[in-house]
MARGU-833568 format. One record per residue (C-alpha): residue in one letter; x, y, z. Coordinates in Angstrom, 3 decimals. Layout:
{rolum A; {X; Y; Z}}
...
This chain:
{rolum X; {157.924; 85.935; 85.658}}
{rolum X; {158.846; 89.063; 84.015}}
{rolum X; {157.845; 92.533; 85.200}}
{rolum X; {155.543; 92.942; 81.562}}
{rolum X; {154.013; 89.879; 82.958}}
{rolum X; {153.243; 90.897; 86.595}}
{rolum X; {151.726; 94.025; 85.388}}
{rolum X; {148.647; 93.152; 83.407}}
{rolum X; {148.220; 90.486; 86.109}}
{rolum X; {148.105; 92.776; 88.253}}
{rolum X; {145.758; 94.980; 86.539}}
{rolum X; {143.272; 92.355; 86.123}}
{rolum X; {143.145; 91.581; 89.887}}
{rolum X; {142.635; 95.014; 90.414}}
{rolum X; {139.473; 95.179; 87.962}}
{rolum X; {138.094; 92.052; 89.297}}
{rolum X; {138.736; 93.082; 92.514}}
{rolum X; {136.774; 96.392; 91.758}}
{rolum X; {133.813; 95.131; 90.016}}
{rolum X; {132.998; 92.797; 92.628}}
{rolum X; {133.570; 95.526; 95.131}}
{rolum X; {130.959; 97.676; 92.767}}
{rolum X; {128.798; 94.449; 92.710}}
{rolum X; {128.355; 93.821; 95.931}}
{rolum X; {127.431; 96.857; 96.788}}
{rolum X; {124.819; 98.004; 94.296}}
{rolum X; {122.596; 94.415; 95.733}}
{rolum X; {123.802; 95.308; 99.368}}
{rolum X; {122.415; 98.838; 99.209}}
{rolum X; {120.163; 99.756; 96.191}}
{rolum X; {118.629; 95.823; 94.207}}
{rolum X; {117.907; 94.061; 97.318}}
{rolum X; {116.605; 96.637; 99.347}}
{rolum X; {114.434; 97.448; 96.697}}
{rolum X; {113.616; 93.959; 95.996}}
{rolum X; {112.951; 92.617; 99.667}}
{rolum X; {110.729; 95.958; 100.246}}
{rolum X; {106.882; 94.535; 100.060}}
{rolum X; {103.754; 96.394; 100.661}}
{rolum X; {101.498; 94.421; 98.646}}
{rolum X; {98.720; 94.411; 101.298}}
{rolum X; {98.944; 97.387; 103.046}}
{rolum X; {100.582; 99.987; 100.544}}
{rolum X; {100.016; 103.277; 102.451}}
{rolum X; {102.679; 101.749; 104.453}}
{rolum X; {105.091; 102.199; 101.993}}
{rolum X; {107.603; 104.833; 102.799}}
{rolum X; {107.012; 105.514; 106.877}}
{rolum X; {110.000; 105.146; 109.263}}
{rolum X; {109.638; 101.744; 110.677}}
{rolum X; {111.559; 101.844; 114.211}}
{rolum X; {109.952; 103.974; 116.982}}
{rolum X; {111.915; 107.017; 118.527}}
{rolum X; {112.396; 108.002; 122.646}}
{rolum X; {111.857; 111.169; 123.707}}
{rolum X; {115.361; 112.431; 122.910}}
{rolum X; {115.029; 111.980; 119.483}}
{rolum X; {116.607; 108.386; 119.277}}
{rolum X; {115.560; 105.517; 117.372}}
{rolum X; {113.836; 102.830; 119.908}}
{rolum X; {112.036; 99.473; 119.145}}
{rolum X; {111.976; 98.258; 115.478}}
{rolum X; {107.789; 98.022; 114.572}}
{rolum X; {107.210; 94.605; 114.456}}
{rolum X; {103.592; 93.650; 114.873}}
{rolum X; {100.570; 95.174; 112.961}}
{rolum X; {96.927; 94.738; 113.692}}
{rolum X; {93.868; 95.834; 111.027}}
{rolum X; {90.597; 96.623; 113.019}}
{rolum X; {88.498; 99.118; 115.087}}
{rolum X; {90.147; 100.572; 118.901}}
{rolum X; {87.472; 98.482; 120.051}}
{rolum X; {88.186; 95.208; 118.160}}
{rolum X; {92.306; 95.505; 119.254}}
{rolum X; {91.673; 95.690; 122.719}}
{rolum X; {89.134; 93.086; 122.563}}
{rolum X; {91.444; 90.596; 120.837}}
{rolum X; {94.566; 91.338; 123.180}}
{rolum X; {92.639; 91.259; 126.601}}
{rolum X; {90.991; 87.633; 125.060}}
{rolum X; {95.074; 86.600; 124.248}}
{rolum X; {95.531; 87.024; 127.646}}
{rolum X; {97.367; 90.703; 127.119}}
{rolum X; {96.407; 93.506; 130.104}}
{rolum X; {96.446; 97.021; 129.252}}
{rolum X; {99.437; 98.786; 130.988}}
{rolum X; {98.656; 101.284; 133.530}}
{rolum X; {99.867; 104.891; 133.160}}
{rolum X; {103.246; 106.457; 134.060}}
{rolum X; {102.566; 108.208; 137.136}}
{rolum X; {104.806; 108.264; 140.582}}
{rolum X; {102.093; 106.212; 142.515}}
{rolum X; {102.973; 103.661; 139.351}}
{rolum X; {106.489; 104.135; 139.425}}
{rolum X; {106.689; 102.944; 143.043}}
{rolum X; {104.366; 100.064; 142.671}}
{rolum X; {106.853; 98.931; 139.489}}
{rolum X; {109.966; 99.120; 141.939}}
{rolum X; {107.731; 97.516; 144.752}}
{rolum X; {107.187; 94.692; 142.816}}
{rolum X; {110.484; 93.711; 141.238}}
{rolum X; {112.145; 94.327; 144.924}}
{rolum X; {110.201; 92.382; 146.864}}
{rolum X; {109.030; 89.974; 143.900}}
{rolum X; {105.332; 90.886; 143.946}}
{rolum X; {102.842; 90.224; 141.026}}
{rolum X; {101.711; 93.397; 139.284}}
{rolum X; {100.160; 92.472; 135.675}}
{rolum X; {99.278; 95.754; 134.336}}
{rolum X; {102.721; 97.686; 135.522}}
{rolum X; {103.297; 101.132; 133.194}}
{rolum X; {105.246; 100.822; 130.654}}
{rolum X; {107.705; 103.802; 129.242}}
{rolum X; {106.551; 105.695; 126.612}}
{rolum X; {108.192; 105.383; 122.942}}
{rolum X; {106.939; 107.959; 120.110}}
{rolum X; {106.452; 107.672; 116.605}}
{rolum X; {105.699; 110.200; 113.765}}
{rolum X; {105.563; 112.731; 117.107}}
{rolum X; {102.943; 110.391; 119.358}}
{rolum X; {103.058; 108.982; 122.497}}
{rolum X; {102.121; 105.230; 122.075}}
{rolum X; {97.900; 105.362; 121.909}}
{rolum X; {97.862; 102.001; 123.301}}
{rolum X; {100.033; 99.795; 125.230}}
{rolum X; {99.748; 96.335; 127.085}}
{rolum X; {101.591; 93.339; 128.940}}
{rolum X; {101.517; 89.938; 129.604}}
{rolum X; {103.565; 88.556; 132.946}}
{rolum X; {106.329; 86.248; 133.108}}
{rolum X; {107.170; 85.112; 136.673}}
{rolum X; {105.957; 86.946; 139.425}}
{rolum X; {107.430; 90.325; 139.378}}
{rolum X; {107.753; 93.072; 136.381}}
{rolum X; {110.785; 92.627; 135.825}}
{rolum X; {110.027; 90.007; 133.337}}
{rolum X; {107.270; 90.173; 131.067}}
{rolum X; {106.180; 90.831; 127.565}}
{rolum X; {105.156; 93.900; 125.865}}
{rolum X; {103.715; 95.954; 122.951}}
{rolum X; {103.045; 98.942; 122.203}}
{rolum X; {100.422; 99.949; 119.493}}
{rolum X; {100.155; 103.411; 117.485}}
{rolum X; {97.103; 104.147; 114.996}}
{rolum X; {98.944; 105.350; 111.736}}
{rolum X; {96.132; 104.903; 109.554}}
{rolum X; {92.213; 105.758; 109.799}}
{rolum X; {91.672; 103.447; 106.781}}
{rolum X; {93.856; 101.053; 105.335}}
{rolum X; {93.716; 98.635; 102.501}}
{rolum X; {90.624; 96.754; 104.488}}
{rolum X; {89.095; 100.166; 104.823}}
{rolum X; {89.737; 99.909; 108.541}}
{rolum X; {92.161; 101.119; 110.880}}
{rolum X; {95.342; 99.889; 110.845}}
{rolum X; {97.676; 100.177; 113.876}}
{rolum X; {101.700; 99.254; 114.473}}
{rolum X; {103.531; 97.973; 116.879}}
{rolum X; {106.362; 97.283; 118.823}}
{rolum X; {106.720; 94.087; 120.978}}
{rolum X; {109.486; 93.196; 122.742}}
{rolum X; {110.629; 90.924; 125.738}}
{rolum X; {111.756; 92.625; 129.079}}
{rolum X; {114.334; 90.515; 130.467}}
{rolum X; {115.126; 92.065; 133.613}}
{rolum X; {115.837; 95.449; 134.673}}
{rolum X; {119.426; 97.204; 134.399}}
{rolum X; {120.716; 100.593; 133.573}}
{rolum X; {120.352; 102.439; 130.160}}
{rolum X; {123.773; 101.916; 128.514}}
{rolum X; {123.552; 105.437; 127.257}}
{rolum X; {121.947; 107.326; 130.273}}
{rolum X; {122.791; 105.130; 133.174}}
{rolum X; {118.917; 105.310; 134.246}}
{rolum X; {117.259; 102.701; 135.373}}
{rolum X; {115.072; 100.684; 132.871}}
{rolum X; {114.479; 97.219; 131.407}}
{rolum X; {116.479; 95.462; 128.688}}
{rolum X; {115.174; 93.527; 126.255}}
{rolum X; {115.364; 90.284; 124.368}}
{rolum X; {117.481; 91.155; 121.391}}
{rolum X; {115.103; 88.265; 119.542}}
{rolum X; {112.383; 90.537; 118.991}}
{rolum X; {111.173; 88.188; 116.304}}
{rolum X; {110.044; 85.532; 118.739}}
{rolum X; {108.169; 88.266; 120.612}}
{rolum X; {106.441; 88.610; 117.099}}
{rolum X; {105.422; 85.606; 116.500}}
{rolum X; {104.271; 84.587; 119.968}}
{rolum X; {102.258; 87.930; 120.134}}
{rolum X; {100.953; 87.106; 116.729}}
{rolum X; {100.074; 83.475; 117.741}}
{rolum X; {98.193; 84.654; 121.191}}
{rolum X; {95.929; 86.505; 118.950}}
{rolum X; {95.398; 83.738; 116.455}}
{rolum X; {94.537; 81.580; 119.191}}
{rolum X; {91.587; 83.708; 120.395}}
{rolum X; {89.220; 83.461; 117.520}}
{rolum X; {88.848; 87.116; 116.338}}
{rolum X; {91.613; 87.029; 113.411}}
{rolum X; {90.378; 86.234; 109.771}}
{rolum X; {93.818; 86.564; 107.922}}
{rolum X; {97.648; 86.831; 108.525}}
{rolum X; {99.798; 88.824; 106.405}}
{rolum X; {103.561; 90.368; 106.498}}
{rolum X; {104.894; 93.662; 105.453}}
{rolum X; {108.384; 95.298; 105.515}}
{rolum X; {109.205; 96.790; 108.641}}
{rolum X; {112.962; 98.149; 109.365}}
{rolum X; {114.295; 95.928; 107.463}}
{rolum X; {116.864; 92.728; 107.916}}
{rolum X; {118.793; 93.928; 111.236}}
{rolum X; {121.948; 92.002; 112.167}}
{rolum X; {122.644; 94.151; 115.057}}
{rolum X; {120.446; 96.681; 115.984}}
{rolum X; {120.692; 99.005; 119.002}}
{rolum X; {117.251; 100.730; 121.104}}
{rolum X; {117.066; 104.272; 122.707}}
{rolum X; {118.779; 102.326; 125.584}}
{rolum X; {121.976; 100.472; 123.758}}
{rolum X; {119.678; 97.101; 123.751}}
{rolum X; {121.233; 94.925; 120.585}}
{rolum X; {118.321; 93.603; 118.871}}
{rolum X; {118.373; 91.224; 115.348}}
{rolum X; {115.363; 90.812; 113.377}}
{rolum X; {114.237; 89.574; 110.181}}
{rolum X; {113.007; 92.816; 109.473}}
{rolum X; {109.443; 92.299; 108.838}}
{rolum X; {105.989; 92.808; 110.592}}
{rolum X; {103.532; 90.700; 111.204}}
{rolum X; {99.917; 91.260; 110.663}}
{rolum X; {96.918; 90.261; 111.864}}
{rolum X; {93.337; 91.512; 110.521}}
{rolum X; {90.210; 91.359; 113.149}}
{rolum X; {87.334; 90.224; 112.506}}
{rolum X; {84.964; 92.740; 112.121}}
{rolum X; {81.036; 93.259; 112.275}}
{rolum X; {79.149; 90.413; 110.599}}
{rolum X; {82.519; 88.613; 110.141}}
{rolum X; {83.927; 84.855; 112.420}}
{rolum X; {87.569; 84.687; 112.818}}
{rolum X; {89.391; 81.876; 111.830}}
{rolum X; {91.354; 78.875; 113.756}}
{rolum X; {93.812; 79.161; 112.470}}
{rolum X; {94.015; 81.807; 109.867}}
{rolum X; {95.258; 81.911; 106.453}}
{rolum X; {98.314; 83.146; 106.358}}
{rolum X; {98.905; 85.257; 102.896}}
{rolum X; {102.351; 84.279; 100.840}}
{rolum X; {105.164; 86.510; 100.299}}
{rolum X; {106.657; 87.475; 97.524}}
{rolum X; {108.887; 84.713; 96.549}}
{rolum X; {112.090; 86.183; 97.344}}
{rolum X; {111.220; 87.575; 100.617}}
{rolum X; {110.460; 84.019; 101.658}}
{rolum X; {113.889; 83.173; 100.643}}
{rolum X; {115.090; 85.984; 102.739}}
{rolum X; {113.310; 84.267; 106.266}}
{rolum X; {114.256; 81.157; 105.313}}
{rolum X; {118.222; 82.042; 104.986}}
{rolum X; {117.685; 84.229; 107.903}}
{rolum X; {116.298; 82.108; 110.402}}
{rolum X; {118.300; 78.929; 109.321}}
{rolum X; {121.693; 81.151; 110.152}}
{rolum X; {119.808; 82.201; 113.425}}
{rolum X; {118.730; 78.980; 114.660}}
C-alpha cells in the first residue's frame, strides 16, 4: 500500500477514533447524568449533596435511605422494625463499646460516630445487632432536610450501612468500624424492616449520589451502589399503612439502569 494510501486511512481512524472518544464522553458525563437524575416525587431534593461529610471536611456515607413523616412517626416505625436508638458519644459509652467487642458482650444501643451533613450532626441515629457484640451490626443515620416535602410532611435522609467489624481508619489509623461496601443491601433490608411493620403507605426512589463503582468513606471504606435512595412514606394521622406497599415506578430508563447494575453485581 502506498504512502497516499496509508494517509487518509490513517486520518479516518483518527476521526473515528475521536468522535467516539467525544461520544462517549458527552453520555458518560453530561446525557446520562442528566437523564438518570429523578426527583419526580420529592423535587426539593433536587440539587443537595447526596453523600454525608466527617468532621474534617471529608465526604462519608453515600445517603441511601429516605423516610417522609413526623420525628414522632420515624422513631415509631424504626423501634417497631426492630431498630434501637443509639446512645450518645460520651467516654462512659466509649468504654462500654470497647467492653463489649473485647469480651463479646451484647450492647444493642452502642453510640454510633457522628457524620454531618449541610453543617449538622446526625438528628437521629439507630442500630440493629448482629451477633453478640458491636462489632457487627447495622446502622443508619437520619438528618431532617426538609420541614415539608412533597407530602407536606417532613422528610428526612439517611445513611445506612453495615459495620463489619472494627479496624483502623485507613486514613487516620484510629480505631473505628468498616463497613460493608454493599450499602445497597443495607438499603433494602432497612427499607424492608420498615415495610414489614405496618406504618408505611408507599415506596418510592430518588437519586442519591449517583451510580458508584468504587466509592471511598471518611475512613478509606470502598463502597458500590446503585446510586439511588430508597423511600418510605409513614403513615400519618387518620391514615393505615400498607402490607406491603406500593412501590411507585421509575422512570423507564432508571429501571434499566438497576437492572444492568445489579445483574453485573450479582
Amino acid at each position: 500500500m502506498s504512502i497516499r494510501r496509508k494517509r487518509p486511512l490513517v486520518r479516518r481512524l483518527v476521526l473515528i477514533v475521536g468522535a467516539t472518544v467525544i461520544l462517549w464522553a458527552a453520555l458518560a458525563y453530561l446525557v446520562l447524568p442528566f437523564a438518570l437524575s429523578h426527583y419526580e416525587h420529592q423535587k426539593a431534593l433536587n440539587g443537595l449533596e447526596m453523600v454525608t461529610r466527617t468532621a474534617d471536611g471529608l465526604a462519608g456515607d453515600p445517603l441511601n435511605i429516605g423516610i417522609v413523616g413526623s420525628r414522632e412517626d420515624l422513631v415509631t416505625a424504626m423501634t417497631t422494625a426492630g431498630w434501637f436508638p443509639a446512645d450518645p458519644v460520651t467516654l462512659r459509652t466509649s468504654i462500654e463499646i470497647v467492653g463489649s467487642v473485647v469480651l463479646d458482650k451484647a450492647y444493642r444501643d452502642a453510640p454510633i460516630s457522628p457524620l454531618f451533613y449541610q453543617g449538622r450532626k446526625q438528628d437521629l441515629a439507630f442500630e440493629k445487632a448482629v451477633g453478640r457484640s458491636a462489632d457487627r451490626r447495622q446502622h443508619v443515620r437520619f438528618w431532617n432536610v426538609l420541614s415539608k416535602g412533597a407530602e407536606g410532611r417532613p422528610v428526612w435522609l439517611g445513611s445506612a450501612s453495615f459495620d463489619i467489624g472494627v479496624g483502623l481508619s485507613h486514613y487516620t489509623g484510629a480505631v473505628t468500624h468498616a463497613i460493608s461496601p454493599d450499602v445497597d443491601a443495607m438499603r433494602d433490608e432497612l427499607s424492608a424492616d420498615l415495610a414489614a411493620t405496618g406504618h408505611v403507605i408507599e415506596v418510592y426512589e430518588v437519586t442519591g449520589v449517583g451510580l458508584t463503582v468504587n466509592g471511598r468513606n471518611g475512613e478509606g471504606d470502598r463502597y458500590y451502589t446503585d446510586g439511588e435512595i430508597r423511600f418510605s412514606v409513614l403513615a400519618g394521622p387518620g391514615e393505615t399503612g400498607r402490607q406491603p406497599p406500593p412501590v411507585l415506578p421509575n422512570p423507564p430508563l432508571v429501571d434499566l439502569k438497576n437492572t444492568l447494575w445489579h445483574a453485573a453485581s450479582d
